[in-house]
N, C-alpha and C positions, 0 to 999 in steps of 0.2 A: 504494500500500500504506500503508498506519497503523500506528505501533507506539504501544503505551503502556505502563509499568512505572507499581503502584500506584496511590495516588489522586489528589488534583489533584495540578499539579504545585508542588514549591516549592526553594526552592534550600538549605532549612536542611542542617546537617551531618546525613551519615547517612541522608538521606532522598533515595530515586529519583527521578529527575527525568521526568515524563509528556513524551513529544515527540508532534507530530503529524503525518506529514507527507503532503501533499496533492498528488496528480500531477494534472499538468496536462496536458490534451491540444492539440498542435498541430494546428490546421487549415492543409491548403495549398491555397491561391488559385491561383484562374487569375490568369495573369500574358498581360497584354496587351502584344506588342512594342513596338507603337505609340501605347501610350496617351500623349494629354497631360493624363492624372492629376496633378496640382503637387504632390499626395503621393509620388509615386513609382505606378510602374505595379504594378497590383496591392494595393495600400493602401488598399483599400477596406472595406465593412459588406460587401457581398455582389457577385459580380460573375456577370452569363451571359455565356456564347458563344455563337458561331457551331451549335452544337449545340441548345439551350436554345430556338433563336429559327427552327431549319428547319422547323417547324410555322407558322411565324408568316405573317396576310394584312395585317392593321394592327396597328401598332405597338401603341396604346392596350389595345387589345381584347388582346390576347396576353397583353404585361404585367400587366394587372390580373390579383392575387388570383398571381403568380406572383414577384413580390418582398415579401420579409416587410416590415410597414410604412407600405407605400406602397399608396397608393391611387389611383386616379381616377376625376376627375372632368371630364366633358364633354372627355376624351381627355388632359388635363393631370393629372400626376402631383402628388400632394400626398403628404409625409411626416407621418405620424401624431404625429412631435414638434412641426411646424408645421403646423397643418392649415388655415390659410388664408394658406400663403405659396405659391404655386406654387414646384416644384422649380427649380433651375436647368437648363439642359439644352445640354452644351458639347458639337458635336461636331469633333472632331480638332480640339483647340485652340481652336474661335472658339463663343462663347458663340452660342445663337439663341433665338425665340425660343419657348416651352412648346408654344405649338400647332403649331411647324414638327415634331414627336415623328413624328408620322402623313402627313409624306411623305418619309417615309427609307425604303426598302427593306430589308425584313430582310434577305435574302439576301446583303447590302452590306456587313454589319455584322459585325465581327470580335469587338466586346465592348464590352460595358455595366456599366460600375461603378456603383455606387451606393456616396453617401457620407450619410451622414446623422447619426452620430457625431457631436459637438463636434470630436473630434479630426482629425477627417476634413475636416470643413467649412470649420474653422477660417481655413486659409490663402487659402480665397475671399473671406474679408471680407464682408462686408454680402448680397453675389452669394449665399453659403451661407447664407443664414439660415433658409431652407423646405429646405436638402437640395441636392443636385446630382446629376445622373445623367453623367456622363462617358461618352459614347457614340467609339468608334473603329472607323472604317469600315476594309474590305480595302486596304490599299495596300503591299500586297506577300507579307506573311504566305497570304493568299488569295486565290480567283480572284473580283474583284466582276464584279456585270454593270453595267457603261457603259454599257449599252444600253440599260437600261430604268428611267433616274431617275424619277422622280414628276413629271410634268407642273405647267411651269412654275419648275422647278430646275432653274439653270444653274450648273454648275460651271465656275470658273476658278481656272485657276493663276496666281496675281500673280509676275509679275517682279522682282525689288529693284531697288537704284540699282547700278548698274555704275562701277566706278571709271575714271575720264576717262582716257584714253592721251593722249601728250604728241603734239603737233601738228606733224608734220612741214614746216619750212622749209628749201629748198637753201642750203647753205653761198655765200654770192656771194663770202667772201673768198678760197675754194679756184680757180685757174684751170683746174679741170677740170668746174667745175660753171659759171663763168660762159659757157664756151663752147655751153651747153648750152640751147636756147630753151626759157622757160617759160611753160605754158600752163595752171595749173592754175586752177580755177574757184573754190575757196575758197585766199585766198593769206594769212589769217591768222587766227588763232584763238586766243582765253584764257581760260579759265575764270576765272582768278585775280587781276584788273587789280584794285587798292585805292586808293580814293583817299585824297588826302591829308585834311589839317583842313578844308580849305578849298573841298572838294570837285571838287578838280583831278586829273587822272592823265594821266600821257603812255606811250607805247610808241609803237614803231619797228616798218616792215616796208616789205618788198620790194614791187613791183606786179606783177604781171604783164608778159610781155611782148605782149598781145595788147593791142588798143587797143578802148576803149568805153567803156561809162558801167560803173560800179564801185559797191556798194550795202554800205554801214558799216551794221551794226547792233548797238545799244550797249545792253544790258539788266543791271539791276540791283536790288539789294536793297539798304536801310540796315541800321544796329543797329537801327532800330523796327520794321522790319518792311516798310518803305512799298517798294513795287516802281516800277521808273520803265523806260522803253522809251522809244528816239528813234533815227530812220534818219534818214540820211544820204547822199547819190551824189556823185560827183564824175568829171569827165572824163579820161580817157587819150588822148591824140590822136600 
């Protein structure tokens, strides 16, 4: 709504002051569970769904002429603020690369942001400088089909580093463990051995009680980086 009293406005004494005020409309975005938007999910210029794309046979072809903007070209999206930077095109986190757009399964696909705004872009650094399409595939939200990736895409789940468990040695100063015969096939273990200045280190351990030949192996890294490997055997009789 707009109100105004009188003519321009001005602040002298005795004179109505003109206001004007302007309503703003809210738009509300689809908001993706799982996007790895680094804006926050749903922070986008425009965003489709799973809805938007159930029409959809290739990526490229669908898209086009269906986000404001953005165009393509020979199946690579280009935004109309950078029209010779290809888009970015990140799906669930891991950046790929513009022509992998057209072996994604729509069916797969949960939601597509588009950033193309400065404000948007921004936080990709250099990555954003033609735009970024933010793509988040079904992993959970949806039912995707696993069955029918695009030939020649293999999906894996990378494991982390798992934190090391401490390496079980029997007590031999307990007399309930020394009466105990031991047979175990790895009888020592350290992750953590540091050598000195001088490149020396010592540590202790028990043998086995079985008799044979026995295999040290001693692997390492410096502060520079340099990796070193050297095995060792020695006899039990």
């Amino acid at each position: 709504a707009a109100s105004s009293a009188g003519a321009a406005p001005s602040n002298a004494p005795g004179k109505h002051l003109g206001i004007t005020f302007h309503i703003m409309t809210a738009i509300q975005r689809n908001v993706a569970k799982n996007s790895s938007n680094l804006n926050g999910a749903g922070n986008a210029d425009y965003v489709l769904t799973e809805k938007d794309l159930s029409t959809c046979v290739q990526l490229s072809q669908c898209l086009n002429g269906r986000i404001p903007f953005v165009t393509f070209r020979g199946g690579i999206p280009y935004s109309t603020r950078s029209p010779n930077t290809p888009m970015s095109i990140i799906v669930d986190g891991m950046q790929v690369e513009p022509e992998f757009l057209d072996n994604l399964n729509a069916p797969d696909i949960e939601t597509i942001e588009v950033l193309r705004s400065a404000g948007n872009t921004a936080i990709y650094g250099i990555n954003g400088g033609g735009g970024v399409l933010v793509i988040t595939t079904k992993r959970g939200g949806g039912v995707a089909n696993y069955n029918n990736y695009a030939p020649g895409v293999v999906i894996v789940n990378q494991k982390g580093y798992s934190a090391s468990r401490e390496f079980y040695a029997p007590k031999y100063d307990s007399q309930t463990t020394g009466s105990k015969q031991d047979y175990r096939s790895t009888i020592y273990w350290n992750p953590q051995v540091v050598a000195a200045d001088q490149g020396n280190a010592k540590f202790d351990f028990y043998n086995a009680d079985e008799a044979g030949t026995y295999r040290i192996v001693i692997e390492g890294i410096d502060a520079e980086g340099h990796l070193a490997r050297k095995v060792y055997t020695y006899d039990i009789k």
